[in-house]
N, C-alpha and C positions, 0 to 999 in steps of 0.2 A: 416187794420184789418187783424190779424195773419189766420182768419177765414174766407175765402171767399166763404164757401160752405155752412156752417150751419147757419141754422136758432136761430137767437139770442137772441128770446124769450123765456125766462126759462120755460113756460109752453108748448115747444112747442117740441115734438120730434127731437131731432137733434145731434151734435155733433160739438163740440167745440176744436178746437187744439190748447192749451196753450203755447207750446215749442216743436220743437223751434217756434221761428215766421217768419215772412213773410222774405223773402230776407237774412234771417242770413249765414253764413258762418260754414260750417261742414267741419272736418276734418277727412280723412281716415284714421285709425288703431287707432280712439279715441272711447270714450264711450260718447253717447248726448243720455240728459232723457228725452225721449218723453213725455210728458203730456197732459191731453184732459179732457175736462168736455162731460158730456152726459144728457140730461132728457129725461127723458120716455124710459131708454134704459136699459136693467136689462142683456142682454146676453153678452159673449165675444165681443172683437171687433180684426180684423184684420188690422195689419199696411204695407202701399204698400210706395214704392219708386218708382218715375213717372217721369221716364227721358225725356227731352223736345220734341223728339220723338214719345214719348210718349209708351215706352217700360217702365213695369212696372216692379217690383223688389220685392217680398215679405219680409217683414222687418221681420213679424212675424205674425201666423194666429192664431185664435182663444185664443187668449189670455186673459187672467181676465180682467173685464170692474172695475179698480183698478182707474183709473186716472192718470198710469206711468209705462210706461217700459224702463230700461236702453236698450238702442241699442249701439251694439257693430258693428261700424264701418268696413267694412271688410279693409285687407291692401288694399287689388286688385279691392277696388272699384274704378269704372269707374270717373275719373275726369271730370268736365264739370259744366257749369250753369245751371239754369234755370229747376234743378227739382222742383217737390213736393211731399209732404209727406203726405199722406191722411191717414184717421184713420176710419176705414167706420164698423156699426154696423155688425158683421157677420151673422144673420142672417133676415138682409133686406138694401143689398147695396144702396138703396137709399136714407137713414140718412150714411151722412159722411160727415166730415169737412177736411181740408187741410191747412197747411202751404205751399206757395206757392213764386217761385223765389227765391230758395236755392241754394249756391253754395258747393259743395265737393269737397274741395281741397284737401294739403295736406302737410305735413313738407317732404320735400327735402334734401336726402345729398346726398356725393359724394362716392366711396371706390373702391380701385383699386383688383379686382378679382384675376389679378396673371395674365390677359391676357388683359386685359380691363377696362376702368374706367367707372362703374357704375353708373345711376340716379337712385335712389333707394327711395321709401317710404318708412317712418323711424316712429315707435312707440315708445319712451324711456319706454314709462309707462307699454308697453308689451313686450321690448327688443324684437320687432319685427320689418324685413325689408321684402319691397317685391319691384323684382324689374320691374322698370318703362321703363326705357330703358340704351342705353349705349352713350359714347362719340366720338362716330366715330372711330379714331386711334389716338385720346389722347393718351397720353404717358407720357409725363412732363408738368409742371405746378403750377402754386402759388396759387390755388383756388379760381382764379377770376371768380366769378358767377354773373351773371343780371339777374333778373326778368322783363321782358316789360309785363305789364299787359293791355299794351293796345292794343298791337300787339300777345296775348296768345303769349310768347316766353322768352325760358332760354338761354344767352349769355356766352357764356365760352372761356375763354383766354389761348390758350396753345401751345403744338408741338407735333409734331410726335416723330416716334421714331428714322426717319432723323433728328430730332432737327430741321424741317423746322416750321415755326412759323405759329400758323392759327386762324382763329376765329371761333366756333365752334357755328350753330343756332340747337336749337332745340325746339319741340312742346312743350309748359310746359305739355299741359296735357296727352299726350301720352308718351311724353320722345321719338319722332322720330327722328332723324337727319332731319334735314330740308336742312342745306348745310354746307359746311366748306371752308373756303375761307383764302388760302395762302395768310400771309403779308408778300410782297415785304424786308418791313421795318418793323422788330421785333418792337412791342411796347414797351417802356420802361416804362409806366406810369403806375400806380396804382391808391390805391383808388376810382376805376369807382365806377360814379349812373346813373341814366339816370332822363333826365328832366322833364320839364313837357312840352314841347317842342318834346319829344320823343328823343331827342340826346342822346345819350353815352358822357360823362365828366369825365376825371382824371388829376390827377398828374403827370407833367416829369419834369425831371429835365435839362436845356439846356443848363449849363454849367455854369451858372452862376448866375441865378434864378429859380423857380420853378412854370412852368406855368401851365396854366390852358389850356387845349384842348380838342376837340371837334373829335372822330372817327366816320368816315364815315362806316356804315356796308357794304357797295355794294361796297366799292372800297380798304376798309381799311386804307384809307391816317388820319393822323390828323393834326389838324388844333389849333393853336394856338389863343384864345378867351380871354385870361388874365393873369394876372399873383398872384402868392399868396401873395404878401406884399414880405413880408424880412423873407419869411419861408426856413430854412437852415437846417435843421433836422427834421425827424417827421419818425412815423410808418404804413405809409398809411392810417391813421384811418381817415374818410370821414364819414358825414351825410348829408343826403338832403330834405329838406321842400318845395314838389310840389306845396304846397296851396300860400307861398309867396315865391316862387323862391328864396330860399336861399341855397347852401353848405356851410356846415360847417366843415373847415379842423384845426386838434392838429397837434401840433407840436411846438417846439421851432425857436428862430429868431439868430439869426448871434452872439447875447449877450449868449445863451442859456437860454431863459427866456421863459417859458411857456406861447406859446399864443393861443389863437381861431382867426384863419382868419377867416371871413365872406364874401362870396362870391357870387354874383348873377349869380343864376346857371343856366341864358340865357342868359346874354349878359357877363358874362364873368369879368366883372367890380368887386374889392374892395370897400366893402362898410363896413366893420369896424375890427378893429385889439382888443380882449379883453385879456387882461391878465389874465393867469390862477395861481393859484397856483400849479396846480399839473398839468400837462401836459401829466404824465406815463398811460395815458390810453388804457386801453383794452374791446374791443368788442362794440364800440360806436354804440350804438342805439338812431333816433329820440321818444321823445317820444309821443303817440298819439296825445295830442293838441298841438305838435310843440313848447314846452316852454321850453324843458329840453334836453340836451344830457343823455341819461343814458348808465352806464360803470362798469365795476369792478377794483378795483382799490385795489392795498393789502397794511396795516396801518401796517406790522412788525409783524403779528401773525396771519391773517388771511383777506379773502378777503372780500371786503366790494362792496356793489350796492351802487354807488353812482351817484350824479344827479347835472349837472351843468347848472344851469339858462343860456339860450344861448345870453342874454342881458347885463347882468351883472359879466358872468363867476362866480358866487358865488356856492361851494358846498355844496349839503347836504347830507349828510350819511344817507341811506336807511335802511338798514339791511347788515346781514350778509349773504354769499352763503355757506351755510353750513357750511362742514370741506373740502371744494376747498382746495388743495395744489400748483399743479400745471394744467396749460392749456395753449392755443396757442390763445386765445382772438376771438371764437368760441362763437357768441350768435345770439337770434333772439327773436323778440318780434310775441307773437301769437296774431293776432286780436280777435280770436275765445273765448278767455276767459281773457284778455288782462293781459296774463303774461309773462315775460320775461326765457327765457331757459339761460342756461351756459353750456357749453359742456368741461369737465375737469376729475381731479381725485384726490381724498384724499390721494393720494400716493399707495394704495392696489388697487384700484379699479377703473376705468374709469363709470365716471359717469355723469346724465343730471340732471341739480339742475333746478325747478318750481318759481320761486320768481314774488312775487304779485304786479302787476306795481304800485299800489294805497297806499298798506302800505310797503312794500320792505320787508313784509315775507317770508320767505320759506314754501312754501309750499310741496313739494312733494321730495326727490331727489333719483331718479330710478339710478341702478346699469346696467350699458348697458355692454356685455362681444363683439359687433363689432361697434367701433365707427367709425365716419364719419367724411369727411371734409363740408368746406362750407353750412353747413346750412339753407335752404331757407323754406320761407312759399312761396305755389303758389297757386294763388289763381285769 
């Protein structure tokens, strides 16, 4: 129940929190409509924010007893679990309901300041960033980013400005350097996910095949756990299904023929090779129930969302992303309202297209004037 405070008898004086609900996911620099039912309650009511702490936040006081108020998100809200959101009659706090085990996350990117490379909270929809922290003495790099949600922590692959090569930990939700630890041996591998094992897995290439390895964070060594079939060309493009341990790596074979490797993404084993028709893909995202690769793919006039059955490799054409002309294959899927982002530009303008994972509309596309690398939801 969204509601574990009020009493849920309609005749009965109380206070109801419709939205969000219990355990949902919020995101900072966004707008979420609070809603609430109330009986017997005719005054304002005041909205608090109730960090696990239990350090409280005023959303907003005295406000119309309406049934909803957009709440605007601050950039610089504090990231963390386990608040609540109470809606409490203002005058007699003790009718109030709550939604309760919310997290406030937040969309992530990257951007180099001119001295520093930046983790920064990112609003497309408010062309607003606020920042989170920074990346030690990053310097260069291909914008390999991890999310470990299970260990709260962001993975970053990169070098100094020795061009000494290192791997970068930091807090997801503070954006603190945690540690940075010089590789002996430069990684060459791309593609990283991390398992449901908690490993780190990519792609290198060892001279004559393209294996599957496994990087150690505490020592930096890796460690060879498979290999990709007869994959001979590709774009780093990887996705990963933690529910049945599956990677799934694009690219073409030795013939140059569009394939889908399938990969057990713990033990490292082949477990099947599909033929794609189109292999040019950009921005591969799993999608929610694990059934689909989704991508943008451009048909000779414009870019297209499109969705390929990870069983069958059969495509289906989504919608269109706008008027996308160009971009660097920059997406992320939001759990928070389950829509897919594309980070690009119609050629005038750099921009963040909204497209709707359910029907592949476009929904929104914000005109952003400082864009980002590597794009993360953290959560």
């Amino acid at each position: 129940d969204a509601d574990t405070d009020a009493d849920t008898d309609a005749d009965t004086d109380g206070v109801s929190v419709l939205g969000p609900t219990s355990e949902a996911l919020l995101l900072a620099s966004s707008t979420v409509a609070v809603t609430w039912d109330t009986a017997g309650i005719s005054s304002a009511v005041d909205i608090d924010l109730v960090a696990a702490d239990g350090t409280v936040e005023s959303v907003v006081g005295a406000t119309g007893n309406i049934g909803s108020y957009d709440w605007s998100i601050p950039e610089d809200a504090a990231l963390a679990e386990g608040y609540t959101l109470q809606v409490t009659d203002s005058a007699d706090a003790t009718l109030s309901g709550s939604a309760v085990d919310l997290t406030v996350g937040a969309l992530v990117g990257f951007r180099w300041s001119g001295s520093e490379e930046e983790v920064l909270v990112v609003s497309p929809e408010r062309d607003a960033t606020s920042l989170l922290g920074t990346v030690g003495d990053l310097y260069y790099w291909s914008a390999q980013v991890l999310v470990d949600r299970v260990n709260d922590q962001l993975y970053v692959f990169g070098y100094d400005s020795a061009f000494v090569s290192k791997f970068y930990t930091l807090d997801m939700w503070t954006g603190t350097l945690v540690s940075d630890l010089t590789l002996t041996d430069p990684s060459s591998a791309s593609g990283w996910q991390i398992n449901s094992a908690g490993d780190l897995i990519g792609c290198r290439w060892s001279g004559t095949e393209e294996e599957l390895v496994m990087f150690d964070r505490g020592t930096g060594t890796e460690t060879a756990i498979g290999v990709v079939g007869d994959l001979q060309y590709w774009s780093s493009q990887t996705a990963i299904d933690n529910v049945q341990d599956r990677l799934y790596v694009v690219g073409w074979d030795s013939s140059s023929d569009g394939q889908l490797w399938v990969m057990d993404s713990v033990s490292g084993t082949l477990i099947d090779t599909i033929a794609l028709t189109n292999a040019s893909l950009s921005g591969i995202q799993l999608s929610p129930d694990g059934s689909q690769l989704l991508y943008g793919s451009w048909d000779g006039s414009e870019e297209k969302m499109v969705a390929v059955d990870v069983t069958t490799g059969a495509e289906t054409e989504l919608g269109t992303v706008g008027d996308l002309l160009y971009w660097s294959g920059q997406t992320v899927i939001n759990p928070a309202n389950d829509t897919m982002l594309f980070w690009g530009s119609n050629g005038t303008d750099d921009k963040v297209y909204e497209m709707d994972l359910a029907t592949g509309a476009e929904l929104s596309a914000w005109t952003v004037t400082n864009p980002i690398q590597a794009p993360r939801i953290v959560y």
